[in-house]
C-alpha distance (Angstrom), angle and dihedral (degrees) to the residues before:
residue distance angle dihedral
X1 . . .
X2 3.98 . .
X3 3.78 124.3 .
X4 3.24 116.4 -137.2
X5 3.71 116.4 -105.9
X6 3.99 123.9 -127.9
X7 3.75 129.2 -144.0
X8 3.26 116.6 -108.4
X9 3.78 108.4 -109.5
X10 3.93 109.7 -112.5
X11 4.04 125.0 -162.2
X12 4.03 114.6 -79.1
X13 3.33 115.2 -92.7
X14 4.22 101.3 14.4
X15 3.84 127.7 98.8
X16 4.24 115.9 -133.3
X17 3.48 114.3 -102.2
X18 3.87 112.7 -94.6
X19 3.37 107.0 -115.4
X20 3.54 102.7 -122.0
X21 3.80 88.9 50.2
X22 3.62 82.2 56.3
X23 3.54 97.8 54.0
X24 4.12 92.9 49.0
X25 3.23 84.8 53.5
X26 3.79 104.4 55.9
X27 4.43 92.9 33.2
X28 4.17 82.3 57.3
X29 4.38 88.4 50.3
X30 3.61 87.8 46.1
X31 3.63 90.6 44.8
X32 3.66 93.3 51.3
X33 3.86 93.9 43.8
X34 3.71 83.2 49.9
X35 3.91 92.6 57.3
X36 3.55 86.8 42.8
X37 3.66 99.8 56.1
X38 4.08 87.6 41.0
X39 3.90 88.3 48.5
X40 4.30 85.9 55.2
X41 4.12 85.2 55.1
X42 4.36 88.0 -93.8
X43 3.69 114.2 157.8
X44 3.75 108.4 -133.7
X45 3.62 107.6 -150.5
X46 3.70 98.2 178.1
X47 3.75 146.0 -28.5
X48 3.98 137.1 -138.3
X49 4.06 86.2 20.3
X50 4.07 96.5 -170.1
X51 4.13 97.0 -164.4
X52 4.16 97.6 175.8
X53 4.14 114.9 -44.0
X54 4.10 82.9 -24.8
X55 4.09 130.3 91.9
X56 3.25 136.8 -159.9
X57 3.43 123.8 -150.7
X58 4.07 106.2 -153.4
X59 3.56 125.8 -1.1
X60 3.70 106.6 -160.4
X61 3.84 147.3 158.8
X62 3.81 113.5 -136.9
X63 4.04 118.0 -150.0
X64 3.52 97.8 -120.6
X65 3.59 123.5 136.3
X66 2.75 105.1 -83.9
X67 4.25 95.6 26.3
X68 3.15 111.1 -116.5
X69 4.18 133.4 -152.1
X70 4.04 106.0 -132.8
X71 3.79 118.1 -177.2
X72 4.16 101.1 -156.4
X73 3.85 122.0 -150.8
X74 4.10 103.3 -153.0
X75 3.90 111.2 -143.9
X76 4.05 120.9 -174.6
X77 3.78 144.2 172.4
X78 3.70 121.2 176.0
X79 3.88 88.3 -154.3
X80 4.26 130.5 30.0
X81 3.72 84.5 -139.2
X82 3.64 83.3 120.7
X83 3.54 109.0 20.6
X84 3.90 145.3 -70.1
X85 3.85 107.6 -52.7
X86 3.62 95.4 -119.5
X87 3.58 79.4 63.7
X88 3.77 89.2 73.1
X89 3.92 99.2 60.9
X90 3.61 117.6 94.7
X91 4.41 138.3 -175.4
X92 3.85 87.7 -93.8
X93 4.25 93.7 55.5
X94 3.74 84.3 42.1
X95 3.35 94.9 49.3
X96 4.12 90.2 47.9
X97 3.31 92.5 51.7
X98 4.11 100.7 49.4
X99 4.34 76.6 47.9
X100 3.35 91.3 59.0
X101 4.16 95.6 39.1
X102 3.86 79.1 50.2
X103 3.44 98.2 58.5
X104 4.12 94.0 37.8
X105 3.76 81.8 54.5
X106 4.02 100.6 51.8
X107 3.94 87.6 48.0
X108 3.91 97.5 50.3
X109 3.08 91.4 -142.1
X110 4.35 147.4 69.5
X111 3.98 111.5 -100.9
X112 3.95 89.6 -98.0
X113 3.82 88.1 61.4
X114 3.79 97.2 -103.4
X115 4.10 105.7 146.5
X116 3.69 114.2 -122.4
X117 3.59 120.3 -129.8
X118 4.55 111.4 -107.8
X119 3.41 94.0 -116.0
X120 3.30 134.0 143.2
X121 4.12 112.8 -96.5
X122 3.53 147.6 -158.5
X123 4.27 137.4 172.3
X124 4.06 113.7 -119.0
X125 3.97 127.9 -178.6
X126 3.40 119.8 -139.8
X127 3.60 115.7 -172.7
X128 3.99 132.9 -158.8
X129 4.03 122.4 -139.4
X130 3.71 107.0 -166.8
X131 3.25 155.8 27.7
X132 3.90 102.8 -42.6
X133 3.76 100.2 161.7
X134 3.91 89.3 65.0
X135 3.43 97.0 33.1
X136 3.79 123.0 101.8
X137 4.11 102.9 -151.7
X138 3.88 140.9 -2.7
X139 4.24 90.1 -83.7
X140 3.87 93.1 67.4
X141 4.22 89.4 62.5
X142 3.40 139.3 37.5
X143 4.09 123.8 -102.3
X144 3.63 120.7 -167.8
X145 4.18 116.6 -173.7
X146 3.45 116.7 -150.3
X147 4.25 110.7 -169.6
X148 3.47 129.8 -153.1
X149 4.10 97.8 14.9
X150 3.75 101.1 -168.6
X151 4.14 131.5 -166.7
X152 4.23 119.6 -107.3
């Protein structure tokens, strides 16, 4: 027997985001975070890594001494109506994501069969304040990097 599902209830007065429009709008975030990351001498390895029924926003190597690999969760909002974005991220995403960093890890290598490097690795958030579909570069909204994002 099925239950009947109910809608989600959404704020008087404003639609739902479509979700395409939703999906623009978080590939152009994690395209500026991208060129953000690139701009502070990152090395992007790939983006929108689907490992199984998880994602991963940015798979990256960051030149620190020693370099490390960082797999970055991207988290926007194009208003704080309802709260930073990094407000939106909770254990069971986490927990997804270090899954899916697992799994990239076992293989040695990125689901297209590029290697990745044997570095040491960690998960960061970096969330986007603003409007980023409108906006032309990183300057016009507000990034905030959170390192080392760990499970519960």
């Amino acid at each position: 027997m099925r239950l009947p599902v109910r809608p989600i209830p959404r704020a008087a007065g404003r639609p739902a985001l479509r979700p395409a429009l939703r999906r623009r709008l978080g590939d152009r975030a994690e395209g500026l975070v991208a060129a953000q990351l690139a701009a502070l001498g990152w090395t992007v390895l790939a983006a929108g890594v689907r490992v199984g029924r998880d994602e991963i926003d940015l798979v990256c190597v960051e030149p620190s001494v020693p370099p490390t690999l960082v797999f970055v969760e991207v988290r926007s909002r194009s208003s704080d109506r309802f709260g930073a974005p990094e407000e939106t991220i909770d254990g069971a995403k986490i927990a997804r994501i270090y899954r899916a960093a697992f799994t990239l890890l076992r293989a040695r290598c990125l689901p297209d069969g590029r290697p990745l490097p044997p570095l040491a690795w960690r998960v960061d958030l970096v969330s986007v304040d603003g409007r980023p579909m409108t906006s032309l570069h990183a300057g016009d909204v507000e990034l905030r990097h959170i390192r080392g994002v760990a499970p519960d």
